[in-house]
Phi, psi and omega in degrees: 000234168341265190301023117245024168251029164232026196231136185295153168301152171079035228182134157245192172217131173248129160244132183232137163227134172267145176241143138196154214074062175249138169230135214237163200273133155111033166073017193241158190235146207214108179249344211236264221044108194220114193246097185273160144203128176299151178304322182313320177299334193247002148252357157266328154297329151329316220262335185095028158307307195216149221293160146342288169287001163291328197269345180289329198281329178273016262194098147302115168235128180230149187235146156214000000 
């Protein structure tokens, strides 16, 4: 909410969480979790420019 409506435009949020012992299906591992989104995408969905499933699709996830 309030803190990202201070982060400059053009600008993006990273969350990264490490796992461990998790289980997970077909034997794979996940140790890394890393979730980008630009602020602009998350203040045109805020604002309802843009739908749900628009924003999941602008949504970075990388597992390593």
């Amino acid at each position: 909410g309030e803190i990202l409506k201070g982060l400059p435009a053009g600008r993006s949020v990273k969350i990264m969480a490490r796992m461990r012992n998790m289980d997970l299906p077909e034997g794979k591992e996940v140790r890394k979790l890393t979730v980008r989104a630009t602020i602009d995408d998350l203040r045109s969905y805020g604002d309802g420019r843009l739908s749900e499933e628009q924003m999941r699709s602008r949504i970075e996830i990388k597992e390593s």
